[in-house]
C-alpha positions in Angstrom: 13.3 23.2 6.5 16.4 21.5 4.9 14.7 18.9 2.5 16.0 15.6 0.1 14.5 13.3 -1.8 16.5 10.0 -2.0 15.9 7.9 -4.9 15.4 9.9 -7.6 14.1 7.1 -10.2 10.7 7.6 -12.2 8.8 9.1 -9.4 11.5 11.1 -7.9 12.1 12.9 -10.9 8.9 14.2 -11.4 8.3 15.0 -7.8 11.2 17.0 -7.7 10.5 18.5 -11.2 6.9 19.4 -9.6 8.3 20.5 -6.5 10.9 22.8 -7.6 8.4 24.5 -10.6 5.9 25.0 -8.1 8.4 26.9 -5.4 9.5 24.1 -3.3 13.2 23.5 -2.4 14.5 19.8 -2.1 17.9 18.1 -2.7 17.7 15.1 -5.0 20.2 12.6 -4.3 20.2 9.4 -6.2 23.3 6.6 -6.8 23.2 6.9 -10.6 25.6 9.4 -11.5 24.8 9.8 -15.4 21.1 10.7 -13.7 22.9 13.5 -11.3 24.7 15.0 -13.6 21.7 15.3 -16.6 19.8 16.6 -13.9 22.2 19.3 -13.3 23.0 20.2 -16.6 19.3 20.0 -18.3 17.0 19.6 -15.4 14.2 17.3 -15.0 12.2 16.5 -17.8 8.6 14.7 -17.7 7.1 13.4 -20.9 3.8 11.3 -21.5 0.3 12.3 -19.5 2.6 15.6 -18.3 5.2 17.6 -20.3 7.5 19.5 -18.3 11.1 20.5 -19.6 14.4 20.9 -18.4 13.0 22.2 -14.8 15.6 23.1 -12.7 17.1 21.3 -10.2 19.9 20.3 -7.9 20.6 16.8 -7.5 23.8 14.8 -5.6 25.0 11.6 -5.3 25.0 10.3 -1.9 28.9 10.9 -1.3 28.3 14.5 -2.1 25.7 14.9 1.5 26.4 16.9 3.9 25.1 18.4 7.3 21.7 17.5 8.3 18.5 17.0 6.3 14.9 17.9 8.3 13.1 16.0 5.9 13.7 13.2 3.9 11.4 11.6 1.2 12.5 7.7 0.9 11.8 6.5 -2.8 14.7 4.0 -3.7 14.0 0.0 -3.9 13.6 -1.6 -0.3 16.8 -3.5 -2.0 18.7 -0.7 -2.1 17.8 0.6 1.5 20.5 -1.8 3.8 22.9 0.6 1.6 20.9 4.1 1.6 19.9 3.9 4.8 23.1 3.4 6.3 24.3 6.4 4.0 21.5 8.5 5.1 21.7 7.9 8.9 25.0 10.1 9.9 23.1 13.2 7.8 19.8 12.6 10.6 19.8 15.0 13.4 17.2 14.3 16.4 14.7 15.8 14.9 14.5 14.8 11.4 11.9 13.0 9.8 12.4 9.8 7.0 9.2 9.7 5.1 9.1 6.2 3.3 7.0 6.3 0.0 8.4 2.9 -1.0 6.5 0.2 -2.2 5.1 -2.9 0.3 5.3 -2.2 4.0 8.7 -0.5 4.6 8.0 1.6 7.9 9.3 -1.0 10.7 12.4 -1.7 9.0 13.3 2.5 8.1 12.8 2.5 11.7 14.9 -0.1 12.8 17.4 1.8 11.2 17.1 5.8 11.9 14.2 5.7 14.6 10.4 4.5 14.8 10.3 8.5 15.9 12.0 9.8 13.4 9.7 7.5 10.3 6.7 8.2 9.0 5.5 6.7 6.2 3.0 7.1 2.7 1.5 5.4 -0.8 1.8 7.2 -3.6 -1.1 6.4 -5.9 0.3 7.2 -9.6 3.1 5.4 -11.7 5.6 6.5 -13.9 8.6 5.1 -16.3 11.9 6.0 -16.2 13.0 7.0 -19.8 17.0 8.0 -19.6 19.0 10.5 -17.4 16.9 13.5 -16.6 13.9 11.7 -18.3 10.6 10.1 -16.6 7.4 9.5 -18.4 4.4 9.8 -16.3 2.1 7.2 -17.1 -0.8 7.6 -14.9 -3.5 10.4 -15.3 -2.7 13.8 -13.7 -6.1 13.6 -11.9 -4.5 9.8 -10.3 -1.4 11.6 -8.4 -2.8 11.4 -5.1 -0.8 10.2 -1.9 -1.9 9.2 1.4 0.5 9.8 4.4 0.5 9.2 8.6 2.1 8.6 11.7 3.1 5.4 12.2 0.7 6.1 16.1 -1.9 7.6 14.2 -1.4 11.0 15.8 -1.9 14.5 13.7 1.3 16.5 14.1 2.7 19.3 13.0 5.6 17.5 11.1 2.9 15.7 8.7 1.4 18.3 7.9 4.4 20.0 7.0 4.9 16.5 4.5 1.4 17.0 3.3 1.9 20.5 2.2 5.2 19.4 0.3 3.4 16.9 -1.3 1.0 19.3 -2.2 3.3 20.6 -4.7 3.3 17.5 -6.9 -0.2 16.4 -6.5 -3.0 15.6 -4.0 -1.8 14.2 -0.3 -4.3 13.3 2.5 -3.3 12.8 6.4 -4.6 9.6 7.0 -4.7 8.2 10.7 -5.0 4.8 9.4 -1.2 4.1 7.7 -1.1 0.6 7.8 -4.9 0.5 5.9 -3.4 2.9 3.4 0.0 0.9 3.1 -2.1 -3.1 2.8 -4.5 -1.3 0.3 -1.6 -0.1 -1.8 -0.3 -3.9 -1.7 -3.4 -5.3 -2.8 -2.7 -2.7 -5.8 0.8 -3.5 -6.4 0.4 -7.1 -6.3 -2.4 -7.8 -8.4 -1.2 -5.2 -11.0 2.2 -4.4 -10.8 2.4 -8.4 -9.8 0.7 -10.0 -13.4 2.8 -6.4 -15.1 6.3 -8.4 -13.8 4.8 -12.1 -14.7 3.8 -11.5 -17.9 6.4 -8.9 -19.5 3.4 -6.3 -19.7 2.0 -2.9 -19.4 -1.1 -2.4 -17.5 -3.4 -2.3 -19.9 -2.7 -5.3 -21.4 -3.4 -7.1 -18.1 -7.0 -5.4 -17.9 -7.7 -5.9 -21.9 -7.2 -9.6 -22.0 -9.8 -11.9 -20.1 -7.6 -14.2 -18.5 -4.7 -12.0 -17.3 -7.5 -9.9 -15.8 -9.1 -12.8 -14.0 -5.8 -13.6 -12.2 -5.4 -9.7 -11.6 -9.1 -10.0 -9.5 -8.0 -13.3 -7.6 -4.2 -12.0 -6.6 -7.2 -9.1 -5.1 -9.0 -11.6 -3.6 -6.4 -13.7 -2.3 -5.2 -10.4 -0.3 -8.6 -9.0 0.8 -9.0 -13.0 2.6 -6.0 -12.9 3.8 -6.5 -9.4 5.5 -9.8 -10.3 6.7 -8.1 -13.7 8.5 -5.5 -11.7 10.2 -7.9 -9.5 11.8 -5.8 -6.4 12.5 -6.2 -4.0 9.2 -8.4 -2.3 7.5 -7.7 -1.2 4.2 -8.4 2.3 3.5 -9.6 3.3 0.4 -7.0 5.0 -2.3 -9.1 6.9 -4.2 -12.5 7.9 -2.1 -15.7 6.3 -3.5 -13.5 2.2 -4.0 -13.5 0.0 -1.9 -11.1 -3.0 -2.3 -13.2 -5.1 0.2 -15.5 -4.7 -3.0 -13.1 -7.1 -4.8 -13.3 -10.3 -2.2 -15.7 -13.0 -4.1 -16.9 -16.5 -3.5 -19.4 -16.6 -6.4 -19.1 -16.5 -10.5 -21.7 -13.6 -10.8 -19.2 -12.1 -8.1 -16.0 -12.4 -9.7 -17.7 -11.1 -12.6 -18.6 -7.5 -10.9 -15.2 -7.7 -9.5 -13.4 -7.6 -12.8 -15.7 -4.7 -13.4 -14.3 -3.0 -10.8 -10.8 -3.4 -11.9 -11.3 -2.3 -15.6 -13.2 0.7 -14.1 -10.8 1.6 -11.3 -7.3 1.0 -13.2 -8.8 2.9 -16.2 -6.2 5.9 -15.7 -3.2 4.0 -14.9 -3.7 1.7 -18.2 0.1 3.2 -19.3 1.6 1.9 -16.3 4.6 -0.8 -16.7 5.2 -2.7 -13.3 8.5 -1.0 -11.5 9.3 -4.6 -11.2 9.8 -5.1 -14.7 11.2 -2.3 -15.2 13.5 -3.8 -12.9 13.4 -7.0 -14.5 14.3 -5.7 -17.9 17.9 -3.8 -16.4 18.9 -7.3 -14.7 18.5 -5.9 -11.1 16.6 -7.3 -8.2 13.1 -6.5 -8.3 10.7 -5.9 -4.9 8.8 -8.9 -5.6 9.5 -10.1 -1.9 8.3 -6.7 -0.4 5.1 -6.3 -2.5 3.5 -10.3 -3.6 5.7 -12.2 -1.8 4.5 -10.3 1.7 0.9 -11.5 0.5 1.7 -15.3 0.0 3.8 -15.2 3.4 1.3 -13.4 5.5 -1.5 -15.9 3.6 0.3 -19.3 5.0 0.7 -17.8 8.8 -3.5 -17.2 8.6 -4.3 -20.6 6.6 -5.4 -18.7 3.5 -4.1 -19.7 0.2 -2.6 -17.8 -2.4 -2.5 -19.9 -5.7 -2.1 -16.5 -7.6 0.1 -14.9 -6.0 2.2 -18.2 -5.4 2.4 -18.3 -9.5 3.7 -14.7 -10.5 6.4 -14.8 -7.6 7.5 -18.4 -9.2 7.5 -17.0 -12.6 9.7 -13.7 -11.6 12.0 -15.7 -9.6 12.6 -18.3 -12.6 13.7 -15.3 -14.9 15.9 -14.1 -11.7 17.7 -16.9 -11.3 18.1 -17.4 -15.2 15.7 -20.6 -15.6 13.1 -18.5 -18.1 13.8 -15.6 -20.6 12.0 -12.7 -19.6 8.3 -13.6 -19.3 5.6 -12.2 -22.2 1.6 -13.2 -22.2 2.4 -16.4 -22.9 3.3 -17.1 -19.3 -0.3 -17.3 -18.4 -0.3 -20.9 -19.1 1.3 -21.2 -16.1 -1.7 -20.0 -14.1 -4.6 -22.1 -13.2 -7.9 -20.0 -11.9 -9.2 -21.8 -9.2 -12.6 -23.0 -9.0 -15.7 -21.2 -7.8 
């Protein structure tokens, strides 16, 4: 099976690190050449809660494709993908299979471009940083690189499993029949965290160690768990067995209190973790906000539910976007308001 990985930022580089060391073969094609070419000439190196060095591996920029790929793991910036699909799409025989791993809900527009059955879709469930060409720091625990992929019908095949067992390589990957619970519970991740992470300028942890940045982490979870439970038609699977994110819905101070508990505990081996959006933010390129908090606050005015929170961190990243606001730090948390229990 003829296999790429397109994308090849933090996460791509120590997939296909993991993949090659462990006696896979994939193709890693990415757009930055001074990536390409350190990955060719020193391999893929992975620093921080994994050290790995100079792992060999081939990489290409997306000029250099040629004949058809059978599998293709999607990991580049749902900005980027009008471009890299469109690149992607004459190397696609009838058969092939796009497997997005991108943030937000990606699956129905992959498909509008190469096929809804040719796209299949995942969550991975760890972060990472990239550090410089041919350098990513992994920032979650080992024990959190876990990914969840399906069909977009739900059906078991043979081609998912053949996904699974690539993912394999790099960590733990469970066929889940459920893909959209899998792909709204990784929102309600993304958002809260990865959201407040962009808003404020900061790593995870120092979200989850200070009282007020962690309080608006638990309402952006709240905010989406209401929202789900309006629409009606998902269920949230859980990421890591044993958590339940309907646990984080709350209409009570005693429960917003057990909530935060929950989010200390449960983002206890990701506390490394700095927001892809800000790492975005801080190279002055367009970050996913629209595809991973912005999604929330849309699908929250079609159901009737607000989204204060969520409302505030997109305002806040798109005021340092557009230039109105240096790049946010802690101190943009006077510009959220808790609402009232």
């Amino acid at each position: 099976m003829r296999t790429a990985l397109m994308g090849v930022g933090s996460l791509g580089t120590i997939m296909g690190a993991l993949i090659s060391k462990n006696g896979g073969e994939i193709t890693l094609i990415d757009a930055n050449k001074a990536h390409v070419e350190a990955l060719n000439a020193n391999g893929a190196t992975v620093v921080g809660k994994m050290e790995l060095n100079n792992i060999p591996v081939t990489a290409i920029t997306p000029d250099q494709m040629d004949g058809i790929y059978d599998l293709v793991i999607l990991l580049p910036k749902q900005t980027f993908n009008a471009v890299a699909l469109q690149q992607l799409l004459p190397h696609l025989g009838p058969n092939s299979v796009v497997c997005t791993l991108q943030n937000g809900v990606p699956e129905d527009s992959v498909a509008a471009v190469v096929g809804k059955e040719r796209t299949v879709g995942g969550a991975v469930g760890w972060g990472a940083t990239y550090r410089e060409p041919g350098v990513s720091e992994l920032t979650s625990d080992v024990s959190a690189m876990r990914y969840e992929i399906g069909e977009i019908d739900s059906s078991m095949t043979e081609r998912i499993q053949k996904i699974a067992d690539l993912l394999n390589l790099t960590g733990v990957c469970v066929i889940k029949e459920n893909l959209m619970g899998i792909r709204w519970a990784k929102v309600l991740q993304n958002a809260s965290m990865s959201g407040m992470s962009a808003a404020l300028g900061a790593v995870w942890h120092q979200v989850l160690d200070d009282e007020k940045a962690l309080g608006c982490a638990t309402w952006v979870s709240n905010e989406v768990v209401q929202m789900l439970n309006a629409r009606g038609d998902i269920r949230m699977e859980e990421l890591v067995p044993g958590w339940d994110f309907y646990d984080l819905e709350f209409h009570t101070q005693e429960e917003f209190e057990a909530a935060k508990k929950f989010m200390l505990a449960y983002y206890e081996p990701h506390r490394a973790l700095k927001a892809s959006m800000l790492q975005d933010m801080e190279k002055r390129i367009p970050c996913e906000i629209d595809y991973i908090v912005g999604i929330c606050s849309e699908w929250g005015k079609k159901v009737g539910v607000p989204t204060p929170t969520c409302d505030t961190i997109i305002e806040i990243v798109k005021d340092y976007e557009a230039g109105k606001i240096p790049m946010p730090t802690m101190a943009c948390l006077d510009r959220f308001t808790l609402p009232a229990l």
